[in-house]
N, C-alpha and C positions, 0 to 999 in steps of 0.2 A: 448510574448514569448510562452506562453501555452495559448490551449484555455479550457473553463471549460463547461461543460454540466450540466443538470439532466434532464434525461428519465424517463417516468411514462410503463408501464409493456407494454401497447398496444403499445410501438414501437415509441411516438411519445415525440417530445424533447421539453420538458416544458420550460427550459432555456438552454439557451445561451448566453456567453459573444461576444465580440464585434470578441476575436479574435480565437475564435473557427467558430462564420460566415465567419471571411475572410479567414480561412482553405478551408471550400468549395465554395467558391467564392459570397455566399448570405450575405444580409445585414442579421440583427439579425429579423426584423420583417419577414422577409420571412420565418425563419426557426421556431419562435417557435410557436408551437403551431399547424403549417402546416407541417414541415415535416417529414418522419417517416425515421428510422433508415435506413429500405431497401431502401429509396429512393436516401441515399450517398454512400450505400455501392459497390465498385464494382463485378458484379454478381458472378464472382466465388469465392468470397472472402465470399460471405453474411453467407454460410453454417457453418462454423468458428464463426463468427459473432453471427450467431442467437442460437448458441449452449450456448457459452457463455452468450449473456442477458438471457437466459432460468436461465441460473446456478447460474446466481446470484439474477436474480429475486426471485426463491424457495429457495435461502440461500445455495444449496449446495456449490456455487463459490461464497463465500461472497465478493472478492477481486481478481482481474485478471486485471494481465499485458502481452499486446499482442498486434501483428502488423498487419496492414493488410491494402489495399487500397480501396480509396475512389474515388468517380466519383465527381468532382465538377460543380458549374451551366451551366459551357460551358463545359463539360461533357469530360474532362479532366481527366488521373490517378495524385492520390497522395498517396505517403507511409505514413503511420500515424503510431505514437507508440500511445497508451492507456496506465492511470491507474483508475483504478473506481474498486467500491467497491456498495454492495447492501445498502440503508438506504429507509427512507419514504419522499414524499413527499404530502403534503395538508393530511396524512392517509394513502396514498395507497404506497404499493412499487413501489421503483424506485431504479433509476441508478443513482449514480455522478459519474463524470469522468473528467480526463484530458486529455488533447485529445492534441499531441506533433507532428507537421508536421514535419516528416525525412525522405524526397526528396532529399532534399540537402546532407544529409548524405548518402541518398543512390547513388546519383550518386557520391560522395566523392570517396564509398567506391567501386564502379564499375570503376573508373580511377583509383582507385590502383591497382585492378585486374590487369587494362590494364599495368601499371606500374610493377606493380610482375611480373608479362609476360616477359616484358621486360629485367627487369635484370635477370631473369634466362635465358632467350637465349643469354644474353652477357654472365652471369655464362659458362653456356655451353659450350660456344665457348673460353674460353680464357683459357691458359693452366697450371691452377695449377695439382698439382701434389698431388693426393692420395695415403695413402701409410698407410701397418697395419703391426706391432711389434707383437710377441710371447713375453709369458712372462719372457721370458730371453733376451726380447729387442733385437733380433735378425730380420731385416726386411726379412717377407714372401712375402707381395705384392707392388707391386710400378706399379703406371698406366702407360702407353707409354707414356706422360708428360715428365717421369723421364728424356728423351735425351734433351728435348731445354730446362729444366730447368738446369739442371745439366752436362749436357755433359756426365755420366756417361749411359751405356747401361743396362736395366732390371738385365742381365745376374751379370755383376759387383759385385753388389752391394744386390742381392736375399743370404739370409744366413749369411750375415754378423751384425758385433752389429752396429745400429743406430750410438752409439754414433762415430764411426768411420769417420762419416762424418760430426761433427761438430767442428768448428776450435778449442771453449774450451769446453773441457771435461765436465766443473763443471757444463756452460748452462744445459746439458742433465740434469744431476744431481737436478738442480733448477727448470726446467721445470716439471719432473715427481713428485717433491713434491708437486709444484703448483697444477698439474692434481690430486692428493694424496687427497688436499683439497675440493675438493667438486664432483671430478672425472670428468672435462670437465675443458678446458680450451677456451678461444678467444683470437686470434691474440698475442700469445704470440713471441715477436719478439728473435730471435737468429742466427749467422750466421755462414753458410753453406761451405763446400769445394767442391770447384767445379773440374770435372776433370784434367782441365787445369791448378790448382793450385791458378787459382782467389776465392777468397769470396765473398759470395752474402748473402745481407740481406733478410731472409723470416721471416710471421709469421706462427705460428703453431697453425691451428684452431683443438684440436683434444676430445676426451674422452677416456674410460676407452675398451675395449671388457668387458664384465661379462661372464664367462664359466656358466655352468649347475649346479654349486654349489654355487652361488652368487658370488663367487670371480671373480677381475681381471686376464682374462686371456691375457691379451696382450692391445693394445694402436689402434686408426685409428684414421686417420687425415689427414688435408689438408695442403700443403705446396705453399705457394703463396709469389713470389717476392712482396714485398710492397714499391720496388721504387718509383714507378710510381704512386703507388697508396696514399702514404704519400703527394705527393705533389697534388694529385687529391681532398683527402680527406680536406686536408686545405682549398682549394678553395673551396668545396664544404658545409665545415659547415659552412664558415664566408660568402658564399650569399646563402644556403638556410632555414640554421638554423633559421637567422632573419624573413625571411617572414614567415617560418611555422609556428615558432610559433604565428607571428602576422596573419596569414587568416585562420588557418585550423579551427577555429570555427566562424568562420560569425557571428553568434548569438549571442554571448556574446561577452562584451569588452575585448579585449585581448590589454596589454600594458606590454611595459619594460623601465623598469627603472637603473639608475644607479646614485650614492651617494644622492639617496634618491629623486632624480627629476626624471619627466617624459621627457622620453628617444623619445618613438616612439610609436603609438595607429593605432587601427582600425578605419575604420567609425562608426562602433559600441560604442564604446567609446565616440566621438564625440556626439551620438545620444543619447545616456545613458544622458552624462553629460551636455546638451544644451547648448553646446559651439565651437568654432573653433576650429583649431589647436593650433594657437595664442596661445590662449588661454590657454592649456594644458601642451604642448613643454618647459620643463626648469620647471614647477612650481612643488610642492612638494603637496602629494596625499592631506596631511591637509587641502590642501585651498579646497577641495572639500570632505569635511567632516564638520558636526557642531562642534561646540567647544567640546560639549562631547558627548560621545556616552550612547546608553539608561542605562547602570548600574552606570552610572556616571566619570568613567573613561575618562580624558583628550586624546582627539582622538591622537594630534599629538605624546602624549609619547605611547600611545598603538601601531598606528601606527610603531613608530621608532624600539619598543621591535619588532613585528611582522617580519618587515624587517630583524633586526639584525637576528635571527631564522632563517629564511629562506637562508640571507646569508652565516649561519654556517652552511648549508648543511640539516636543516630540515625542509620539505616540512610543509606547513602554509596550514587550510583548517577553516575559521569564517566565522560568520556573522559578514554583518559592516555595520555599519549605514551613508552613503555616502551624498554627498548635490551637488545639481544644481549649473550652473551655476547663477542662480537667485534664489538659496536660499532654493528650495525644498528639504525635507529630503526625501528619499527612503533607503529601507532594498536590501541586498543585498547577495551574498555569494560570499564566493573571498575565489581564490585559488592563494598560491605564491609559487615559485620555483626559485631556484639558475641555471644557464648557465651559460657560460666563453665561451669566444670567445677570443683570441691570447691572452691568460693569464692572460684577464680581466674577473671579474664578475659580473654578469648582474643579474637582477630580472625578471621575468614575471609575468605577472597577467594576472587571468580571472574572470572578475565579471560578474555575474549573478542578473539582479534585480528579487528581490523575493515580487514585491507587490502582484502581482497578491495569491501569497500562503499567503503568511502573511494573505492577505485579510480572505483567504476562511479558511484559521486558525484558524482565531479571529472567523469567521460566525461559525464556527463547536464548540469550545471553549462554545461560548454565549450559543451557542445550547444544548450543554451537560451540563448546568449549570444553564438555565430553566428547561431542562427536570427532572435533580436532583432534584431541588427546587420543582417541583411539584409532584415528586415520595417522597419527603421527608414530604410534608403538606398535602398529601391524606387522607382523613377521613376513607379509606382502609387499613388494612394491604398488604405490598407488599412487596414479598421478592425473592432473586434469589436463584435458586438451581439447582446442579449436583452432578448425582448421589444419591440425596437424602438429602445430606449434604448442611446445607445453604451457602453461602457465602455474602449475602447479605440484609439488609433488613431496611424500613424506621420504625419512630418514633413509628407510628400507632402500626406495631406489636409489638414492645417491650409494648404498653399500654395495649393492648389483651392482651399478657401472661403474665406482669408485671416481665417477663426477660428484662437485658441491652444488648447491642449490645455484650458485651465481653460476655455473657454468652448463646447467641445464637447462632454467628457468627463460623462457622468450626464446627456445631454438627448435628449428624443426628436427628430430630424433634421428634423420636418417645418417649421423655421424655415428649412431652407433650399429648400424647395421656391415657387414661384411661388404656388401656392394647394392650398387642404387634398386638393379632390380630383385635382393633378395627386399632391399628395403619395398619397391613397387609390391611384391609378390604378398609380404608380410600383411601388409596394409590393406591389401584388397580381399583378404582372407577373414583376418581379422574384423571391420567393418558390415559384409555380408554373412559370417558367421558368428562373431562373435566370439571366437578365439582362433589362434593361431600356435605352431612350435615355431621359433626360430631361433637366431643363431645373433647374441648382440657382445661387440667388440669393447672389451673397457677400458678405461684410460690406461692403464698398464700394459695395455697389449693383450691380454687373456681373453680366451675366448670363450663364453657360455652362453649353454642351453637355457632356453627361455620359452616360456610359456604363458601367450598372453589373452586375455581377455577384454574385451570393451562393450564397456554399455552407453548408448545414448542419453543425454537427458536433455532438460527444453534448451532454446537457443543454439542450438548445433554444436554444443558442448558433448566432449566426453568423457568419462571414468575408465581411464587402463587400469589392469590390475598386473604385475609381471611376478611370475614365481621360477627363482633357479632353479633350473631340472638337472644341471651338469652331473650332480655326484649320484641322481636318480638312474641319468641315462649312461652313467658309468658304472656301478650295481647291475645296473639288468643287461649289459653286455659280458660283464664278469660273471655274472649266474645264468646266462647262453652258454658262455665258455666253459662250464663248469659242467653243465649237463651233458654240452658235446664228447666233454672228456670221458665222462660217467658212464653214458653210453657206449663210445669205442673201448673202453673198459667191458665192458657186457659181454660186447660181441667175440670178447676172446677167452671169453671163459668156455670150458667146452662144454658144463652142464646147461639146463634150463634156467634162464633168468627171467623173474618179472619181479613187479611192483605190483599192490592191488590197494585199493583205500575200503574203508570201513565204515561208514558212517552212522551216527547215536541209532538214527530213522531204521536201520536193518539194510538200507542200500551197499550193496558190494560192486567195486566198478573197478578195471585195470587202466594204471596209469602207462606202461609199459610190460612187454612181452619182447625178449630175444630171437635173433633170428635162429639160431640154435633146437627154438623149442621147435621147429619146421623139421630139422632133420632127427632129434630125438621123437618127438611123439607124433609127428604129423600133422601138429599142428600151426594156423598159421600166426602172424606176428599180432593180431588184431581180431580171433574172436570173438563174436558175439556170446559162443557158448563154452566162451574158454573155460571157466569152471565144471560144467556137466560133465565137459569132453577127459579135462584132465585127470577129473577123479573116477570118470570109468577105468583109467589106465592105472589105477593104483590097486597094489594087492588087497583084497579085501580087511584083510588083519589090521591095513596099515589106514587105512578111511577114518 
């Protein structure tokens, strides 16, 4: 039914299911990996196109739905709708998407064009009669119509009250209260005095005029014999009502039912349910359903409730968990509606298999529920915020500030800083850099080193990440302390002292030289050629 993508930022389509390739006419290895967006897109279409992957790649269009056509391998147009939204794939940004062929929909809806056409030039030609009332229901206009309809000439009947030409008085009376209720009426039927003193059935398609004061200033309307048209319209919903509704969606199963059996299906349906006619024709939806559906509810009594609904007149819109002719279970969505055809009421259905979403449901689902898992067990602090104020944050930083979630969650953070302006200082560091050292107060009173990070993401959201530095920046003041000592140690030895490092490469470099080696050899604390120097001053025996 749909095809699914993901695009990595250069253009080129990492995946693809089977029926997003037969969209553009390739198999799935041709496309992923080899082909790039502009190579399906059709050219004048690409600029649309590339504007939007731009927009969602940078986050500003994190989610766009839009149409536009594609060139397939035998280089063929197709309509496609799109929905995709920006996420990461392997790290890097990318695109998913749904990707929905409507070809068929578009040429659907280009044969109705031709069809609208049509009936307005029969409209045109056929001669109902327009006609508009003042608000004292007096008729001002009446089209040339007014003679074959009425026998009555313009002149007749200009200036006089409406209701004068209707055989009962009260219709008018009933008619304008109808129009009263919502100010428009459709085909309300009432019958007319014709010159000659015969009666003629019309409806009255009309509405309200509004003056310049919002009130009703008068009535316009269409007046059309529905002789001919009563007996047209019969014929015409008992053969085309049934097949519309059973072909106008090709893609999904459309069926109708009546006392709870299947009536009449598409090919679609057939294809859905991997079975014949036969098959179908006469049986009741249950038998292609498992016994219960996934909350445990008995399919055939849900089932029967859904139906009865639908038959009282209120449109039915679930998921339902449907079954093969051989047993497979599949997710689906079904839409049910009531019809009547010569005083019978019917059912329609249209289901929708929905594995393909389910699927990529369940994959998204999974996904958002490692990604928690490991934003929850990070040995980091990690916390969302907008506007300053947290809304989010894992275990880790509650152990940092020995706050609970309830006492973090919805506050601005500057309770744990030392004061407002280390809080100011931290914040604007942070922000235009991107990280920051500072110094945050926890509930016990203790004070720690803190090291923080933030990244942007769309909607002016963002990801701190806090790491304690306290027992970091307590080590590397004690191994200062340590070397100072080491040092003033040196300097009271009276011989030469150094340090030199050695490395695998052959490189020799000093890390330290005494001030001593100055008054023994002459040399200073920080030669460049302190080795040369000091093994020229060695007895040669001893080199």
């Amino acid at each position: 039914l749909a095809g699914f993508y993901i695009m990595e930022d250069d253009g080129i389509l990492r995946y693809v299911n089977s029926r997003c390739a037969e969209i553009f006419g390739y198999t799935v290895e041709e496309v992923i990996g080899v082909l790039r967006a502009e190579d399906l897109i059709f050219p004048e279409d690409w600029p649309l196109v590339r504007d939007s992957l731009r927009g969602r790649i940078s986050g500003q269009l994190p989610f766009h739905h839009y149409e536009f056509r594609i060139l397939t391998k035998d280089r063929s147009v197709k309509n496609v709708e799109v929905y995709s939204s920006s996420t990461t794939y392997k790290g890097k940004p990318a695109i998913i998407g749904i990707l929905l062929d409507t070809t068929e929909r578009r040429h659907a809806e280009a044969d109705l064009k031709v069809r609208e056409a049509k009936f307005k030039e029969i409209f045109e030609t056929i001669q109902d009669l327009y006609y508009e009332t003042d608000s004292e229901g007096r008729i001002v206009v009446l089209s040339p119509s007014v003679k074959d309809l009425t026998g009555w000439d313009e002149e007749d009947l200009i200036g006089k009250p409406a209701v004068d030409v209707y055989v009962n008085p009260e219709d008018r009376r009933n008619f304008l209260a109808k129009l009263s209720e919502k100010g428009y009426v459709h085909d309300y039927e009432v019958l007319l005095k014709m010159k000659d003193g015969r009666e003629r059935h019309v409806s009255i398609s009309a509405r309200f005029i509004v003056g310049g004061d919002g009130r009703p200033a008068g009535v316009r309307g269409l007046l059309r014999d529905i002789t001919e048209r009563k007996r047209a319209e019969q014929a015409l919903r008992e053969s085309e009502l049934k097949f519309r509704t059973l072909f106008d969606s090709a893609s999904d199963a459309i069926f109708t039912m009546k006392d709870y059996l299947f009536l009449d299906c598409n090919s679609k349906t057939l294809d859905m349910f991997g079975c014949g006619k036969d098959d179908i024709i006469g049986h009741s939806p249950a038998e292609f359903s498992p016994e219960l559906q996934p909350d445990g509810t008995p399919s055939r009594k849900r089932a029967i409730e859904k139906m009865n609904s639908a038959l009282a007149g209120e449109p039915q819109f679930f998921e339902w968990r449907h079954q093969r002719l051989n047993g497979a279970a599949f997710d689906t969505e079904v839409s049910l509606n009531r019809f009547e055809l010569g005083g019978t009421a019917y059912l329609q259905a249209i289901v929708r298999d929905m594995t393909l979403r389910k699927q990529a449901e369940d994959r998204l689902a999974l996904s958002e529920q490692q990604l928690r898992a490991i934003l929850l067990a990070s040995p980091i602090g990690i916390a969302r915020a907008k506007d300053r104020i947290l809304e989010w944050a894992n275990e880790r930083t509650c152990l940092i500030t020995g706050y609970s979630l309830e006492e973090l969650i919805g506050r601005d953070p500057l309770f744990l800083y030392e004061s407002a302006a280390e809080y100011e200082r931290a914040g604007k560091a942070l922000y235009e850099k991107g990280t920051v050292e500072t110094r945050w107060v926890r509930k016990d009173g203790a004070v720690r080193d803190i090291l923080m990070q933030a990244t942007q993401t769309a909607g002016g959201t963002y990801i701190n990440t806090a790491t304690g530095i306290t027992e970091l920046k307590r080590t590397e003041e004690l191994l200062r302390q340590r070397e100072e000592q080491l040092r003033q140690t040196a300097e009271k030895i009276p011989g030469v002292v150094y340090q030199f490092y050695a490395r695998p490469d052959g490189t020799i470099g000093l890390y330290y030289v005494s001030e001593s080696a100055q008054r023994i050899l002459g040399l200073k604390s920080d030669p460049a050629d302190f080795f040369e120097r000091f093994s020229a001053r060695v007895a040669p025996e001893c080199r």
